[in-house]
N, C-alpha and C positions, 0 to 999 in steps of 0.2 A: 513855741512857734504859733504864730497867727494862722488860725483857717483861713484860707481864700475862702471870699465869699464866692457863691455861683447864682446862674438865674433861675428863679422858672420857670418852665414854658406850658401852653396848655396845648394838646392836639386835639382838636374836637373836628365835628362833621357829624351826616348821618351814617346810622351803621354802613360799613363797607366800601367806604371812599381810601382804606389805610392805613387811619390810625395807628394802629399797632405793629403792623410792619414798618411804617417810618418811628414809629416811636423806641421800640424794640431796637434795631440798627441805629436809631441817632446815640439811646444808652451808650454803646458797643464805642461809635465816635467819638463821643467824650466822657467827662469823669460825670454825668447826671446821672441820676435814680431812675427808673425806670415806672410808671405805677398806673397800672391798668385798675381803673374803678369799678368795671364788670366784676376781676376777679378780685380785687379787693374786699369788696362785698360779698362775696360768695365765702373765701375764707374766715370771713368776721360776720360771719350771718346780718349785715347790715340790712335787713330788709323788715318792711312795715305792711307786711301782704301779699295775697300776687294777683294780677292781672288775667282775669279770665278772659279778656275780648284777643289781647297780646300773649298770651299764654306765656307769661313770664314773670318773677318775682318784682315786687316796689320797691326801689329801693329810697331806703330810711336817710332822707338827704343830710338832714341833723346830726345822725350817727357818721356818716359818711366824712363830715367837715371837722368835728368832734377829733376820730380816726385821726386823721392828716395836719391838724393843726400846728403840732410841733415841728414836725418834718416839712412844714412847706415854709415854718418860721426859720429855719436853720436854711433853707434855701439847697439850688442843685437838683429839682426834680423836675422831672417829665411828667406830667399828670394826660391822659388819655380817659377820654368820656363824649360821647357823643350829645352831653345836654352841657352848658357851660353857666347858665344862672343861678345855678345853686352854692358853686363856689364865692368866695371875700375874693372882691377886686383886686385886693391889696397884695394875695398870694403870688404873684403873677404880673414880670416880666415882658413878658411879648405872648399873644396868643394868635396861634396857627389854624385858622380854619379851613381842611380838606373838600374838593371836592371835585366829582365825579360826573364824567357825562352818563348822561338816564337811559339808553340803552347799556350799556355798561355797567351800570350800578344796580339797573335790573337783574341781569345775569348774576352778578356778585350774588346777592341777595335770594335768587332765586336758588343758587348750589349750597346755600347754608339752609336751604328748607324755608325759607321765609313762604310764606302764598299767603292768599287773599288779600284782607284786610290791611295786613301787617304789611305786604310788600308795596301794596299802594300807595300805605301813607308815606312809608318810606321814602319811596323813589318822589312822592309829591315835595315832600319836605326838601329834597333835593333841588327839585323844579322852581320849587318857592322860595329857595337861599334862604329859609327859617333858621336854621342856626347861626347863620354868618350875620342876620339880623339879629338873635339871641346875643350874640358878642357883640355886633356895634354897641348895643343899650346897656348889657350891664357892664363893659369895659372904657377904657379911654380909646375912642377913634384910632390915635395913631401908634397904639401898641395893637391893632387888629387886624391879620394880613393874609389874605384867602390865597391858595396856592390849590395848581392844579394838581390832580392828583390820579392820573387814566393809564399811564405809561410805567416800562420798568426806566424811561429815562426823564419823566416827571418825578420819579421819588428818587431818582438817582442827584438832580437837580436838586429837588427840596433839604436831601440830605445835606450835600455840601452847601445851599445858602442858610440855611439854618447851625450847620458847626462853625462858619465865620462866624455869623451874627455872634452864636454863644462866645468864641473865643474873645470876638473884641471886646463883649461885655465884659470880661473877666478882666482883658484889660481896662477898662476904662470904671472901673469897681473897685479896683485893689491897688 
């Protein structure tokens, strides 16, 4: 029996707009893989140092793409990361960029212990649609599609227009 091919999707934004709560429940809606690149590098020690200013490990982008190569070539995964240029264009389907109004995303951010530095740039990053710019350039324009993400009836929203989208792919693939 033939595998059904499936797509990829990417969910990016800055930290706290989501990601992983819409990516985690989208899993759950269909038959995709699920793959958090935080913890994926944490369990595969994928890191090249750590960041004293962000007090946080670097992670080793190389190893990272290395990691996932087979698995994003077989198709079917959710990939979840809040930077999106380090990935191959080619892996990737349709990419989802989250994002958050800046009081709101302040708060987020602030109840994971974020402060100073770290929660500034964050939320500027925010302010400044740097990621969603990050995906226009290294992706194709019309596979790049910014959805809002503040509400439990924005991700309720994003959930169902993104398991059509995946379903008709499937149809229109296989």
């Amino acid at each position: 029996m033939k595998m059904k091919k499936l797509p990829n999707i990417l969910l990016t934004g800055t930290p706290g707009v989501g990601k992983t709560t819409l990516g985690k429940e989208l899993a759950e809606r269909t038959a995709l893989t699920y793959v958090n690149i935080g913890d994926l590098a944490k369990e595969g020690q994928l890191y090249d140092g750590f960041d004293e200013e962000y007090q946080c490990p670097i992670l080793d982008e190389d190893r990272v793409v290395d990691e996932l190569e087979d698995k994003m070539a077989e198709g079917g995964v959710i990939v979840d990361y809040h930077g999106c240029d380090l990935f191959p264009e080619r892996w990737f389907h349709i990419v989802f960029v989250l994002s958050t109004e800046n009081g709101q995303l302040y708060s987020r951010l602030e109840s994971r212990g974020y402060s100073g530095k770290k929660l500034q740039d964050n939320v500027q990053c925010e302010i400044f649609q740097t990621i969603y710019e990050e995906a226009m350039e290294a992706y194709r324009e019309e596979i790049v599609h910014q959805l809002p993400s503040n509400t439990p009836e924005d991700l309720e929203r994003n959930l169902e227009q993104i398991a059509q989208w995946t379903e008709q792919w499937v149809k229109d693939n296989n």
